[in-house]
C-alpha positions as CSV (number, residue, x, y, z in Angstrom):
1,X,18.0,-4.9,-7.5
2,X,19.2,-8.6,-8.1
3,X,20.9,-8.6,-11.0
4,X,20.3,-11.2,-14.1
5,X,23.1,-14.0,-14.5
6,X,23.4,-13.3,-17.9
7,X,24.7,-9.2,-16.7
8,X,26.7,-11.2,-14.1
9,X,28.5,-13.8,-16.3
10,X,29.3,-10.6,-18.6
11,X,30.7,-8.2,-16.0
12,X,33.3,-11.5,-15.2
13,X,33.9,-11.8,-19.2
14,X,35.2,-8.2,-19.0
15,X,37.3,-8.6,-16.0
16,X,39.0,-11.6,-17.4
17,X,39.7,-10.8,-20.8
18,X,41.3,-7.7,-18.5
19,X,43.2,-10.0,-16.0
20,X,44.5,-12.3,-19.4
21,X,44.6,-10.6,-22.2
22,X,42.7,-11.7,-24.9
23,X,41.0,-14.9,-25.6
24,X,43.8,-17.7,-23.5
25,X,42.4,-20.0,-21.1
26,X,43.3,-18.7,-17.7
27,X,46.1,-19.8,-15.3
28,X,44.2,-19.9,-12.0
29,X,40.5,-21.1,-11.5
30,X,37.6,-17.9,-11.4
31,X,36.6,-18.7,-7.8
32,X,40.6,-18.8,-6.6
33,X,40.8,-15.7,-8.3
34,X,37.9,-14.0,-6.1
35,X,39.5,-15.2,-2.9
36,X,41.1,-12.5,-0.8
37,X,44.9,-11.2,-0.8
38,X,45.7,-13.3,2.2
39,X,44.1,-16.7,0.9
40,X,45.9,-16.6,-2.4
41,X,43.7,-14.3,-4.2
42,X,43.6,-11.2,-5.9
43,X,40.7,-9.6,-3.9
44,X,38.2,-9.3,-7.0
45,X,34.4,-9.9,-5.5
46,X,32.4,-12.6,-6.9
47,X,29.5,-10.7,-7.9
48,X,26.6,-13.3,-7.3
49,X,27.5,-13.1,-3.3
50,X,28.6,-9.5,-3.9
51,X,24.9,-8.6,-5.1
52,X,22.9,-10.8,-2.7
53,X,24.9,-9.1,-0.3
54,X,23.9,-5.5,-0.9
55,X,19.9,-7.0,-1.5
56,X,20.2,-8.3,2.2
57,X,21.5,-5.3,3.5
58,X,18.1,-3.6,1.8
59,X,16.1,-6.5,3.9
60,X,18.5,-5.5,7.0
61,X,17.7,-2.2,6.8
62,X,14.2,-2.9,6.3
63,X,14.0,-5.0,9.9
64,X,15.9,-1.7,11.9
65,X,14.2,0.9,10.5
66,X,17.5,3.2,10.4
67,X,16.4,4.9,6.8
68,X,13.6,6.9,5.3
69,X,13.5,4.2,2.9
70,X,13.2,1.7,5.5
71,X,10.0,3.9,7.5
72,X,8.7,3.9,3.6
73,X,8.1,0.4,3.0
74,X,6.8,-0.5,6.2
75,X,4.0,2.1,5.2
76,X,3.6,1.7,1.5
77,X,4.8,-1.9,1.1
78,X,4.4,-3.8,4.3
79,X,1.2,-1.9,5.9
80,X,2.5,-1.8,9.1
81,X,2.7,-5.5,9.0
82,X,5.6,-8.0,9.4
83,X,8.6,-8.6,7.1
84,X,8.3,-12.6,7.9
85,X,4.9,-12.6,6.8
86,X,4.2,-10.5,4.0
87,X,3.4,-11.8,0.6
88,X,5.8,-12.0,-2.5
89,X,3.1,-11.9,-5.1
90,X,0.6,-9.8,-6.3
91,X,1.4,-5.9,-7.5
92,X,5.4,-5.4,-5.6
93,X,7.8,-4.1,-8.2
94,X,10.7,-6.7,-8.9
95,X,13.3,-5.4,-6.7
96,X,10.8,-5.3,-3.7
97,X,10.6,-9.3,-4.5
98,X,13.9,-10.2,-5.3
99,X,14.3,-8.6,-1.5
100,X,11.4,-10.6,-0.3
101,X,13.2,-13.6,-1.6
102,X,16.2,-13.6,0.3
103,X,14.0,-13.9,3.5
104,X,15.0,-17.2,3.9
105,X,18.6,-16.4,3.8
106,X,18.4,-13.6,6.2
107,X,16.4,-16.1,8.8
108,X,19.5,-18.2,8.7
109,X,21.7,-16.0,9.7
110,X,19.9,-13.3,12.5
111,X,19.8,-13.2,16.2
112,X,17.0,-12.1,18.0
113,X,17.6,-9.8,21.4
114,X,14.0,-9.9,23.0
115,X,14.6,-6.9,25.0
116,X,11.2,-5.9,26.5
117,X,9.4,-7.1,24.1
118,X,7.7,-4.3,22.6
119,X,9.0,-4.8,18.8
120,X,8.9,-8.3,19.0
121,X,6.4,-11.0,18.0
122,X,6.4,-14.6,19.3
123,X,3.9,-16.2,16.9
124,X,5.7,-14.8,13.8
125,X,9.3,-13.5,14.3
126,X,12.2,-16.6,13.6
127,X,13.5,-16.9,16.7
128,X,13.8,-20.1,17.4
């Protein structure tokens, strides 16, 4: 599920007062810090993009079918229908939305391989 800014902003408050000690204003800037070893950073995920990361490997899954989850909402949650064009609203639990959200995201970042065809739709698939 997506978690809330306020867990978020916590989670870093810990880490910190870890990485510092205490109360002291920090040497190095939060986003240097979450750089990798070889840009100057210590490694530490930021755990907005670390978050919305795992929630679009959910959608991911969702578009291969690779999982019993996967074969599960296309039955229960999609009807069979498509991912692009199902609705966000209406009785969907909140971490089937926050999914549904990152649509947008997802489109922006997927090729398409046509192949024959069979498990692909023109009118409503992103692929141009």
């Amino acid at each position: 599920f997506f978690l809330p800014m306020s867990t978020i902003k916590e989670c870093e408050r810990v880490l910190r007062t870890f990485l510092w000690g205490g109360r002291g204003i920090g040497k190095v800037k939060w986003a240097d810090v979450c750089k990798p070893f070889f840009e100057g950073g210590l490694g530490i995920r930021d755990l907005k993009t670390w978050n919305k990361s795992l929630l679009l490997k959910h959608l991911w899954s969702v578009l291969t079918e690779d999982s019993i989850w996967a074969k599960w909402c296309h039955a229960y949650l999609l009807h069979n229908s498509n991912l692009w064009t199902a609705t966000s609203h209406g009785h969907l639990s909140w971490s089937w939305r926050q999914i549904l959200r990152l649509r947008p995201l997802a489109k922006e970042h997927l090729i398409y391989k046509f192949g024959n065809g069979e498990h692909f739709s023109l009118w409503f698939d992103p692929w141009l």
